[in-house]
Structures are given as C-alpha cells and as structure tokens.
N, CA and C of each residue as an Amber inpcrd file, in Angstrom:
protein
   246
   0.8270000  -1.1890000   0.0000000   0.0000000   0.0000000   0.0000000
   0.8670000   1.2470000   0.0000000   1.7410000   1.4790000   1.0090000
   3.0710000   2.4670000   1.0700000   3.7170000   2.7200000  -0.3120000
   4.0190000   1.6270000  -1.0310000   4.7150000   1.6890000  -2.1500000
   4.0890000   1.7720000  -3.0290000   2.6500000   1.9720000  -3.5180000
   1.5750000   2.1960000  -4.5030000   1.5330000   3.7450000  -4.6300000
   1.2890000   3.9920000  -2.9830000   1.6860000   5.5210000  -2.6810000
   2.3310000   6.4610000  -3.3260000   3.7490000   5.7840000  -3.1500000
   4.9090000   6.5430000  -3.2950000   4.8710000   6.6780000  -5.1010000
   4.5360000   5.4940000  -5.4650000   4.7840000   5.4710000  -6.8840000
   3.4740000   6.6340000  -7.7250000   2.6290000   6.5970000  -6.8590000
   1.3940000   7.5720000  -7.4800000   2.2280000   8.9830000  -7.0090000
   2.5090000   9.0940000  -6.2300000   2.9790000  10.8640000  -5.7500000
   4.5170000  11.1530000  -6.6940000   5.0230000   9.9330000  -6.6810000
   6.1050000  10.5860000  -7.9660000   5.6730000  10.6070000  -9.3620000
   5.0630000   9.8520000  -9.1180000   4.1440000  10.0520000 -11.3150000
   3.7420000  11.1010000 -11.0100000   2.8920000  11.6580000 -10.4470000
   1.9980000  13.2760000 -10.2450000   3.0870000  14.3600000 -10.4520000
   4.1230000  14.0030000  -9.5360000   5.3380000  15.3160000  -9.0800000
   5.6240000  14.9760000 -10.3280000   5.9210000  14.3070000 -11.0680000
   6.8440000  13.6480000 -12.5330000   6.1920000  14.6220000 -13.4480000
   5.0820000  14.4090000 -13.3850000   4.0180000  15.2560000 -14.9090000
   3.8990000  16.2880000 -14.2490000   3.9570000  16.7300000 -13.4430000
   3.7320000  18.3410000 -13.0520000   4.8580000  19.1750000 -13.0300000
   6.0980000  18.3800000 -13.2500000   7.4490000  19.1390000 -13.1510000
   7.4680000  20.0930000 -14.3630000   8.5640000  20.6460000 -13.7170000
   8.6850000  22.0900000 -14.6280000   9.7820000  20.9610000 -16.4860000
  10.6010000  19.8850000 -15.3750000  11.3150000  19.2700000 -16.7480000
  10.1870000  18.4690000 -17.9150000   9.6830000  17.9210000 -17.2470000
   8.3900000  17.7780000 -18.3760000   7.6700000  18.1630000 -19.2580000
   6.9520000  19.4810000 -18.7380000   6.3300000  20.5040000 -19.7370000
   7.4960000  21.0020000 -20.5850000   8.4690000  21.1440000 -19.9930000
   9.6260000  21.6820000 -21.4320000   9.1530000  20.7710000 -22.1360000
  10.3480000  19.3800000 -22.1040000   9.5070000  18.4170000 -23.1780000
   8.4970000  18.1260000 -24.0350000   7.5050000  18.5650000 -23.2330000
   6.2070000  18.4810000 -23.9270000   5.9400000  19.4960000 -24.3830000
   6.4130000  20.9730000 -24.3100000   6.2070000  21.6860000 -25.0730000
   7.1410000  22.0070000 -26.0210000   7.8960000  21.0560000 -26.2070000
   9.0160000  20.6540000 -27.6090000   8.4200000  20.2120000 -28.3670000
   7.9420000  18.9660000 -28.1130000   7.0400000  17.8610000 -28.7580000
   5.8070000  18.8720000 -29.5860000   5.3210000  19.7840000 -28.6770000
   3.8920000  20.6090000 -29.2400000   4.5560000  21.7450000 -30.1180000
   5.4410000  22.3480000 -29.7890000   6.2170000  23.2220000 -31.1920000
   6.7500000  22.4390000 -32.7090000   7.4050000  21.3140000 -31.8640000
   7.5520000  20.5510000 -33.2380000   7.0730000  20.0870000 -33.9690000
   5.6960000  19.5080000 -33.6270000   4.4800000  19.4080000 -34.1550000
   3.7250000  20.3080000 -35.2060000   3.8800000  21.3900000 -34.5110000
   3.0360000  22.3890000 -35.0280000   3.9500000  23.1270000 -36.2520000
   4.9920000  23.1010000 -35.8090000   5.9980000  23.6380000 -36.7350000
   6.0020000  23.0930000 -38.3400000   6.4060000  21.8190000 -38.1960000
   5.9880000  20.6060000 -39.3740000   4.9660000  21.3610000 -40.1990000
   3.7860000  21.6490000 -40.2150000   2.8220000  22.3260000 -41.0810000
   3.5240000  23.4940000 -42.2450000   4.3100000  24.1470000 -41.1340000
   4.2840000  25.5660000 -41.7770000   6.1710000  25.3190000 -42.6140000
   6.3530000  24.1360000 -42.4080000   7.9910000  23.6610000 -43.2600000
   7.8000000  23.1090000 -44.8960000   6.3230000  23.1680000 -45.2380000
   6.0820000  22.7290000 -46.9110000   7.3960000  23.3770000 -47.6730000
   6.9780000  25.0840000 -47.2210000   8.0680000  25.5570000 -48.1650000
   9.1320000  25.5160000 -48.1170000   9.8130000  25.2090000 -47.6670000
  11.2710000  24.1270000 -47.4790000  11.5140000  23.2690000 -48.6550000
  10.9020000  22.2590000 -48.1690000  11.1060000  21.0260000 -48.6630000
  10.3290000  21.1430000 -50.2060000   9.6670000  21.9140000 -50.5720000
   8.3460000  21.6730000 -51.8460000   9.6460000  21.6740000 -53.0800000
  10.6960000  22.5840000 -53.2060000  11.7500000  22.6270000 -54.3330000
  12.2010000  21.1980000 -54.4800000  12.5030000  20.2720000 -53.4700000
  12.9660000  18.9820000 -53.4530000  12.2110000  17.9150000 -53.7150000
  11.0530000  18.1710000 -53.4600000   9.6970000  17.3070000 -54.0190000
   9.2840000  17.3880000 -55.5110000   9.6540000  18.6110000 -55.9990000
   9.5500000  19.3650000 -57.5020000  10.5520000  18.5130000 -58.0720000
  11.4610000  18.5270000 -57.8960000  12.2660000  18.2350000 -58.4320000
  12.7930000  16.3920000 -58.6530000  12.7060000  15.9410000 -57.1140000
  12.5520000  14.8570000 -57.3540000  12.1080000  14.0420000 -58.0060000
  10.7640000  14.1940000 -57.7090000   9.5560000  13.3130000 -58.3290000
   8.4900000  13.9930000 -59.1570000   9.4450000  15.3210000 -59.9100000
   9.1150000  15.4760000 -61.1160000   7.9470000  16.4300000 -61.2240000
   7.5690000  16.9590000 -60.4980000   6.0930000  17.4630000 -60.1300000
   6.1450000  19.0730000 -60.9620000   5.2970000  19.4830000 -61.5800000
   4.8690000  20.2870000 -61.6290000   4.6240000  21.2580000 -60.4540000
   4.0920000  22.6660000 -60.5360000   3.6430000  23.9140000 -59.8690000
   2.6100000  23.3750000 -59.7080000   1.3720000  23.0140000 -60.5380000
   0.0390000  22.5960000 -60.4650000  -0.0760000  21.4370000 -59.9160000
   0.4950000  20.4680000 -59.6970000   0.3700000  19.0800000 -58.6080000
   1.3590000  19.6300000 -57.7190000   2.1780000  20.4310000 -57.3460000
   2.5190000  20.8810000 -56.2410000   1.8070000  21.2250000 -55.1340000
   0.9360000  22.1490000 -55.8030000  -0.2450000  23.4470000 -55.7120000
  -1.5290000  22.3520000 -54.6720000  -1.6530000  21.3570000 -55.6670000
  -2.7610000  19.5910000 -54.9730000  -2.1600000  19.3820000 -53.8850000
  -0.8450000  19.2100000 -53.9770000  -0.4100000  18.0330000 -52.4820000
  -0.3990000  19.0230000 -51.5980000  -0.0090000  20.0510000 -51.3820000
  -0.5840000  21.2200000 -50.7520000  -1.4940000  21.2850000 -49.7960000
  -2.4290000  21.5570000 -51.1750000  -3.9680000  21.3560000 -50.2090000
  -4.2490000  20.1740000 -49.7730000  -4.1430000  19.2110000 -50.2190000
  -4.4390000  18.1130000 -49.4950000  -3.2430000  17.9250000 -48.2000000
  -2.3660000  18.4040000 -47.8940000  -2.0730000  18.2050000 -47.2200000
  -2.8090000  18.9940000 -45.6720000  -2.7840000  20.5780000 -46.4190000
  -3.3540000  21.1100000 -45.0930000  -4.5010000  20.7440000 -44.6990000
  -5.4720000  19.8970000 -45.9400000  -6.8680000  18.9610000 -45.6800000
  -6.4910000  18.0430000 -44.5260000  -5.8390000  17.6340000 -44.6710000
  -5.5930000  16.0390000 -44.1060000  -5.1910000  16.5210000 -42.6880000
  -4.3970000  17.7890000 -41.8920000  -4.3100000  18.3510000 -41.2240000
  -5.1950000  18.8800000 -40.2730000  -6.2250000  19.3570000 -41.2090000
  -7.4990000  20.3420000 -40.2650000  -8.1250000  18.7930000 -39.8280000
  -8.6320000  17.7350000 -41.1170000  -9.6970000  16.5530000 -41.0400000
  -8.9620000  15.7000000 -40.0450000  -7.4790000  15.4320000 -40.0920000
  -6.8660000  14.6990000 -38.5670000  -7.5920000  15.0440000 -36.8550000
  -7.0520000  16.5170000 -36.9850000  -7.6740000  17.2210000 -35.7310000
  -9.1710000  16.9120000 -35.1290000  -9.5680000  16.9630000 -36.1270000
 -11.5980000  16.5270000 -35.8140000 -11.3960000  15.0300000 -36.3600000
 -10.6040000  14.3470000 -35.9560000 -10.8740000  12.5910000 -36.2900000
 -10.4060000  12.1850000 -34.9780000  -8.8030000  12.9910000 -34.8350000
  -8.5090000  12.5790000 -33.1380000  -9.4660000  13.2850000 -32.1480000
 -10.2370000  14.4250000 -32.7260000 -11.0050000  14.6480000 -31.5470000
 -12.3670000  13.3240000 -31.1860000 -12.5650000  13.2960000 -32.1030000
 -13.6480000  11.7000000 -32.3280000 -13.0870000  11.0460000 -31.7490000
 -11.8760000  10.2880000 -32.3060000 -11.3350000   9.2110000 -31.8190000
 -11.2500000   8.9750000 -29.5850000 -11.4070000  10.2090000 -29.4180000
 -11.2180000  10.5390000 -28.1780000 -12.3700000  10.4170000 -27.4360000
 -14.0030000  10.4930000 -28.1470000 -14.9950000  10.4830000 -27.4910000
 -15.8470000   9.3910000 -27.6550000 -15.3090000   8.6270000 -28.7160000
 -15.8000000   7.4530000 -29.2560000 -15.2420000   6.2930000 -29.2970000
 -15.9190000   5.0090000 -28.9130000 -14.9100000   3.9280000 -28.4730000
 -14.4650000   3.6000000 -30.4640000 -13.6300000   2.5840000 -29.9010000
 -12.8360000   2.1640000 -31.0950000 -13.7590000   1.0170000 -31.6950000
C-alpha cells in the first residue's frame, strides 16, 4: 500500500514538473511547426519526383486537408470507443 503511494505521488510530481512541460512543449512546437515547413522542402519534391507547380499546388492542399480533417478525427477518436 506504502509503495503504490509513493509510486502515485512521484508520477503526479513527474508530470507536473517544470522538466516535463519543457519536453512536452518541444514535442507541441515541433508538431506544429511541421505544417508551416512545406516551403522548405516543396523545391525537393519538384524536383525529385518530377512534379509540376500545379500538382505541387494539390499536395498542398491536401495536405493542409488532411491536417485540419486529422484534428476533428482525433477529436472523435477521443470520445468514441474504437
């Protein structure tokens, strides 16, 4: 019972630490960041695999589609059993 204790009050202190939320708010910048890096990488995708401006222009949007439609699928996924 003592040692169930102890192990619940350090998981709590664990996720409430100040070293954690850094982490996790690495994880949530890097995340978010990823979206807005297309234009980076889009010259190397052009080029690679040959793509046009106008199927550039597609994967694009479908990407930021697939982005917004993720968000409202994990929000589902969260309220709805599997």
């Amino acid at each position: 019972m003592g040692r169930d204790f102890e192990l619940c009050n350090f998981t709590l202190q664990f996720l409430r630490g100040r070293w954690f939320m850094m982490f996790a708010s690495y994880l949530i910048m890097a995340g978010a960041g990823a979206t807005y890096l297309f234009g980076v990488y889009s010259k190397t995708i052009k080029s690679t695999l040959g793509y046009d401006q106008t199927t550039l222009n597609l994967l694009s949007t479908f990407k930021d589609l697939g982005a917004n439609v993720g968000v409202l699928s994990g929000l589902l996924a969260e309220v709805t059993p599997t």
